[in-house]
N, C-alpha and C positions, 0 to 999 in steps of 0.2 A: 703814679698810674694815670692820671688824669690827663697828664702833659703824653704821656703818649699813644690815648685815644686822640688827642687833640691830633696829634700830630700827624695820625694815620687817615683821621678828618681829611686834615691838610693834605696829605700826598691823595686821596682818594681818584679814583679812575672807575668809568664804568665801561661795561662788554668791549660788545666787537674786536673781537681776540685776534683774530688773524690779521687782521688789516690793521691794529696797532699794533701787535709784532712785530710786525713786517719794516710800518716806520719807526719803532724804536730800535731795530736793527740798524736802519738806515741812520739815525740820529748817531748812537751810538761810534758805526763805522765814520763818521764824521767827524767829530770829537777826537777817535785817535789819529786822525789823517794830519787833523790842525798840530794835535800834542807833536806829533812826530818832524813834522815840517817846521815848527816852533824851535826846537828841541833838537833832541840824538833820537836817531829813530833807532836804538838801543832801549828797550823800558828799564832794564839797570843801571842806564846811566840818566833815565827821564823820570823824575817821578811823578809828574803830569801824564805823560802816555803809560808810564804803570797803573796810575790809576784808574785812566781808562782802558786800559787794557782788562784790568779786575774788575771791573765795572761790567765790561761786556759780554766775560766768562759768568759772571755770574747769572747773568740775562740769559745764559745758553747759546749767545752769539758762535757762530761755529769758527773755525780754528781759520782755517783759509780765508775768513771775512775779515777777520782779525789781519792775518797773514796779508792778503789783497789792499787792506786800507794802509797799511806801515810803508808798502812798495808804492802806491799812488804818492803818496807824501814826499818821496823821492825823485817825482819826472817832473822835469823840468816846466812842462807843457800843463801841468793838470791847476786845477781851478785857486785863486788866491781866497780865501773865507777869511772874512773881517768878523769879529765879535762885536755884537752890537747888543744894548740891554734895553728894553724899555717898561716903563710906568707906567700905571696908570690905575683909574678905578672902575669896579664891577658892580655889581646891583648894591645897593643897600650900603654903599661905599666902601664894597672890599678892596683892600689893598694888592694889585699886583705887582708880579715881577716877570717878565717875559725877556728870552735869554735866547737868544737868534745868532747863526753862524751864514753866514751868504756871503754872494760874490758882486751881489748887484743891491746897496746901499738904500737905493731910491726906491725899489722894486719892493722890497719889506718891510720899508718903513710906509708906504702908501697902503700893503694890504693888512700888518698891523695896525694901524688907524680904523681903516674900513672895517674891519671884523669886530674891532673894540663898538664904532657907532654902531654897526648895525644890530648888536647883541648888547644894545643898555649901556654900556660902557665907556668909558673918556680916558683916552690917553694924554697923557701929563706930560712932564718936562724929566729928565732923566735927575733924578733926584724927588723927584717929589713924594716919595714914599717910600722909596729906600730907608728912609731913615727909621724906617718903622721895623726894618730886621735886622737882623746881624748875621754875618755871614760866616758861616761856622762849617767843620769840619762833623761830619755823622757815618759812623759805622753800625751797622745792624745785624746781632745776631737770633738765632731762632732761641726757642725757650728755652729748650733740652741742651744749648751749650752750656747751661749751669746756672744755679740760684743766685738770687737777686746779690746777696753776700760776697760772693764766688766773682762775682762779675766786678760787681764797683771794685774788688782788690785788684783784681786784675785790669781796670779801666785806670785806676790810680796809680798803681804801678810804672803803667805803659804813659803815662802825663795826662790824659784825658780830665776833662773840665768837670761832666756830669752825667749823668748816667739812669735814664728812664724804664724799671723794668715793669714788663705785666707778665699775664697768661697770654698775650700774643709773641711776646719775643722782648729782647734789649735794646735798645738803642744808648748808643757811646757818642757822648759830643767832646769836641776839642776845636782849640783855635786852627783856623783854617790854615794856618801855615804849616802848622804841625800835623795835619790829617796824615801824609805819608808815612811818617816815621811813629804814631800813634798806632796805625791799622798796623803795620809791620812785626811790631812789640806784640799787641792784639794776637797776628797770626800763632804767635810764638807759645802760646799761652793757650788761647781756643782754638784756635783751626781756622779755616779759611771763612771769612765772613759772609752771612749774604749779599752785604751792599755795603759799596765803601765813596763815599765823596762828599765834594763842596755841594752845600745848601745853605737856601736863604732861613734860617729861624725867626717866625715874627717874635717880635718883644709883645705885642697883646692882638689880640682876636675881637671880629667882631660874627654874634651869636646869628647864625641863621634861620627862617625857617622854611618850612618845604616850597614855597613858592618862588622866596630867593635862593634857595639852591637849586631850584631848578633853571632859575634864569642865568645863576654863575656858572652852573657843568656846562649850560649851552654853551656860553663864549669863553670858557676856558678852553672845552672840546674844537671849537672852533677856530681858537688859537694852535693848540696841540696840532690841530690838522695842517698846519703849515709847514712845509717842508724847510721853511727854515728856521722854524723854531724848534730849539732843542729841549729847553723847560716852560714850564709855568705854575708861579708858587701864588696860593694866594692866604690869608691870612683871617681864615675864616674856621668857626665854630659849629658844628651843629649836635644834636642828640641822635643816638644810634635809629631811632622809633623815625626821623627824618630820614634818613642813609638808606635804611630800609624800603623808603619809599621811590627813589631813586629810579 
């Protein structure tokens, strides 16, 4: 139970709905444009654009953004997106991981640096903290898809690793190779999942308090607000009575 407070910690986001909507729509339509261009813009024959494809339905992405981003993928003319990852550390020496798609190399990696100093923060060498997570496959269901019992049979069944359940919901870990044909199994058994993809899981946490988390939301948020960055995981701790404060 504790690992997946912890870990809701970790994913946490605050307000302004509409206008991070709006960019995680955009992020998302992104991700399948790449899967697809990478790939078979078929998601039956990709299980990277399946996944984000399931990824984005699940978001409420609407069907023609989905639809619109598979056909961009296709013309010859439209933009080349290089995956780029970078490191580095947040107040009180949180470990990041920042997960950026662009077309123009030089252009995000100068305003991921800037963002990183001007919010407390030091970007590192790509490596430099990585080694602090593992890169893991995570499917999430709601509570009411079935008790904690019900779930690990069904997480063990389908090959999954390990299996965190509370009163907020499940979460289903497995090796990231294995995430497609794990969530697949998964569908077969529960039903469509909330969220289904690759994440960084830290190996340990460091404990915050309301001062440095307010100083880490700033320049995570502030990362988040880059249009070419798609994630940002960081690998921090705090107590609910902090979160609250938020």
């Amino acid at each position: 139970m504790a690992g997946h407070s912890k870990w809701a910690n970790i994913q946490h986001r605050k307000g302004r709905q509409d206008a991070a909507r709006s960019k995680l729509f955009s992020k998302l339509a992104k991700e399948i444009t790449v899967a697809a261009k990478m790939g078979d813009p078929d998601p039956d024959k990709n299980p990277r654009l399946r996944l984000a494809v399931k990824e984005a339905k699940a978001q409420s992405v609407p069907k023609d953004v989905i639809d619109r981003a598979i056909k961009k993928s296709q013309g010859g003319d439209g933009e080349n997106y290089e995956e780029i990852r970078y490191e580095g550390y947040g107040p009180n020496g949180v470990a990041l991981i920042v997960e950026a798609m662009t077309d123009n190399r030089n252009r995000t990696a100068s305003t991921v640096r800037s963002t990183f100093s001007k919010n407390g923060g030091n970007l590192g060498e790509t490596g430099s903290v990585s080694f602090m997570f593992d890169r893991k496959g995570q499917v999430t269901y709601p509570a009411d898809a079935g008790d904690a019992d019900g779930i690990m049979m069904a997480a063990i069944e389908a090959g999954a690793e390990d299996v965190e359940s509370s009163e907020e919901g499940h979460v289903i870990w497995c090796a990231d190779t294995d995430l497609a044909e794990v969530a697949a199994k998964l569908e077969e058994q529960l039903g469509e999942s909330d969220t289904t993809k690759l994440v960084w899981r830290p190996q340990t946490t460091t404990e915050m308090d309301l001062d440095g988390m307010q100083k880490l939301m700033k320049l995570m948020d502030a990362l988040d607000d880059d249009d070419d960055v798609q994630s940002v995981t960081a690998n921090f701790e705090t107590s609910d009575e902090v979160m609250s404060q938020l």
